[in-house]
C-alpha positions as CSV (number, residue, x, y, z in Angstrom):
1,X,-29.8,-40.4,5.4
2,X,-31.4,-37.6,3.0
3,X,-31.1,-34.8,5.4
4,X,-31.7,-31.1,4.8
5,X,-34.4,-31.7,2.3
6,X,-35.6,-28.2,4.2
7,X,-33.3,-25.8,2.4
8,X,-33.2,-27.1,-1.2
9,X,-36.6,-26.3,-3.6
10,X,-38.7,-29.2,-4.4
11,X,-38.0,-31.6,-7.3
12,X,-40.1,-33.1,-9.4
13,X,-38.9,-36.4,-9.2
14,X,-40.3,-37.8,-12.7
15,X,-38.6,-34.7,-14.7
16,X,-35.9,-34.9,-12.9
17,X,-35.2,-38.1,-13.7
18,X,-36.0,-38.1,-17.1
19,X,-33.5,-35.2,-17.5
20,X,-30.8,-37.3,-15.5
21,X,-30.2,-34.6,-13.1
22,X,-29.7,-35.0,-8.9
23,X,-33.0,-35.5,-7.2
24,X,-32.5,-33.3,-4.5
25,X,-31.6,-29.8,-6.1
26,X,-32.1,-30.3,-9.4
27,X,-28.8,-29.0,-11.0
28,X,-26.1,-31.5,-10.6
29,X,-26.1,-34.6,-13.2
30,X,-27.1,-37.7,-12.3
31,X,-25.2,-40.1,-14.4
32,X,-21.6,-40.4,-14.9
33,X,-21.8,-42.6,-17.8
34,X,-24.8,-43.8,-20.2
35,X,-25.8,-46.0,-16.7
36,X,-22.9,-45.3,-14.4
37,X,-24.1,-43.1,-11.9
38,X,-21.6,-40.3,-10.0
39,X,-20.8,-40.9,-6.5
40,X,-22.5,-37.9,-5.5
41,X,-24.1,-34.5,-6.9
42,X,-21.3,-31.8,-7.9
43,X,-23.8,-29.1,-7.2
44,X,-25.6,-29.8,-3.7
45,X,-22.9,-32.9,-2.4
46,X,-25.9,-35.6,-2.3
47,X,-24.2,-38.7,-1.8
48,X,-25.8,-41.0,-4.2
49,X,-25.0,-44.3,-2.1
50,X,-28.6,-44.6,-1.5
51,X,-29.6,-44.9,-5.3
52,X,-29.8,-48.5,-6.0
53,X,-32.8,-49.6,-8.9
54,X,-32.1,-53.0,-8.9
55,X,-33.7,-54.7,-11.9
56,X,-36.9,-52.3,-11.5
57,X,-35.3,-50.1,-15.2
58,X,-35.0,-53.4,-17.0
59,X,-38.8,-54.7,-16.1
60,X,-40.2,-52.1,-17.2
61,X,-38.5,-51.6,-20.5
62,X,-39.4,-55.4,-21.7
63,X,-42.8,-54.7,-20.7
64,X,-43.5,-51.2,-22.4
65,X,-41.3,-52.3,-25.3
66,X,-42.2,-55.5,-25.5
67,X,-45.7,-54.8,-25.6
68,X,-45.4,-52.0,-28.1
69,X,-42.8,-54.2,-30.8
70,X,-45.2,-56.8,-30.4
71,X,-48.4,-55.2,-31.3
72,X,-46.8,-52.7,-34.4
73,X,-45.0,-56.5,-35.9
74,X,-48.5,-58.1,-35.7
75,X,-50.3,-55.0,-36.9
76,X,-47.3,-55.2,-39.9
77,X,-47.8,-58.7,-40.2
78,X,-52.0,-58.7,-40.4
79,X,-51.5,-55.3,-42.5
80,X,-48.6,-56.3,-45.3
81,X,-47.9,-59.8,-44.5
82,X,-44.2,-59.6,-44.8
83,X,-41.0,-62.3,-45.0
84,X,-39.1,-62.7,-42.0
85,X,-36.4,-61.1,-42.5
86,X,-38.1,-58.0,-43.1
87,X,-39.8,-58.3,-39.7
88,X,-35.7,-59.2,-38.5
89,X,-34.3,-56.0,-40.0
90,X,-37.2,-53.7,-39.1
91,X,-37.8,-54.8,-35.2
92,X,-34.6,-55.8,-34.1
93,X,-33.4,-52.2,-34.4
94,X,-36.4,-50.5,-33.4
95,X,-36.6,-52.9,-30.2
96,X,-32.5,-51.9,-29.1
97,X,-33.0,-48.2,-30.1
98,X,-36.3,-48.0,-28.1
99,X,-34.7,-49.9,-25.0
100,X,-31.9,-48.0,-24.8
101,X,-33.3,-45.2,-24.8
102,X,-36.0,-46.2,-22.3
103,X,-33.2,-47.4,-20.3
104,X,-31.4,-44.3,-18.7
105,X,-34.3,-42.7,-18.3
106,X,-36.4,-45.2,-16.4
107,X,-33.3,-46.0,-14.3
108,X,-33.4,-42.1,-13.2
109,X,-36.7,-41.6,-12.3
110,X,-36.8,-44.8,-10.5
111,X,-33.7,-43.4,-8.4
112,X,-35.2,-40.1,-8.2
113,X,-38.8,-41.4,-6.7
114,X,-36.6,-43.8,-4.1
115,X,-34.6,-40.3,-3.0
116,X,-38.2,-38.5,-2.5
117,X,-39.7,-41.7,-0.7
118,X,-36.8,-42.0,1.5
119,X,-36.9,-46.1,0.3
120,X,-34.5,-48.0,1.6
121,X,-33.5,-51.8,1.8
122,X,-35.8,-53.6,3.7
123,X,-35.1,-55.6,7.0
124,X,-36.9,-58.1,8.8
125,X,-38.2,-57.1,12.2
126,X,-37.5,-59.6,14.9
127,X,-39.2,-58.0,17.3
128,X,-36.5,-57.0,19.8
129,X,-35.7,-53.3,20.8
């Protein structure tokens, strides 16, 4: 499935991801939209049927960002006591912006670290071969 990692230079799978770019050699893009990803690399041919993250991007996001929203709004909250809707105009933006952005790039590394683990589905062994 991810033959000829023999001829292509090694990757570092977490920039690579974070720059969006093809997990094998580096050069070709990743992504075909902001989460779309190409059918395979433009530079090396990688097919990138492999590459599926599941919900693994989204987890993480509501826990780093969740955790992070949460503690600056009750730091704000102990620190100024604000209304409300100051806390609704402040953290609902904050909270897309930072998830979005979180997003694609969470979602690439993930795909990059399954290409240099060779992961795959798993299958239940039922003991005949």
């Amino acid at each position: 499935m991810y033959e000829d990692h023999a001829h292509f230079p090694a990757v570092d799978p977490v920039r690579a991801g974070l720059k969006g770019v093809c997990p094998r050699c580096g050069e070709g893009r990743l992504f075909d939209g902001f989460l779309s990803l190409k059918p395979e690399c433009q530079a090396c041919g990688l097919d990138y049927g492999f590459a599926d993250a599941g919900d693994g991007p989204a987890v993480f996001v509501i826990m780093i960002i969740g955790f992070l929203v949460v503690g600056m709004a009750l730091w704000a909250e102990l620190t100024f006591q604000p209304p409300l809707w100051v806390h609704l105009l402040l953290w609902a933006p904050v909270t897309l912006v930072l998830c979005l952005a979180l997003l694609r790039a969470l979602k690439g590394v993930l795909i990059t670290l399954q290409y240099k683990h060779n992961a795959r589905e798993g299958a239940i062994d039922d003991g005949k071969r």
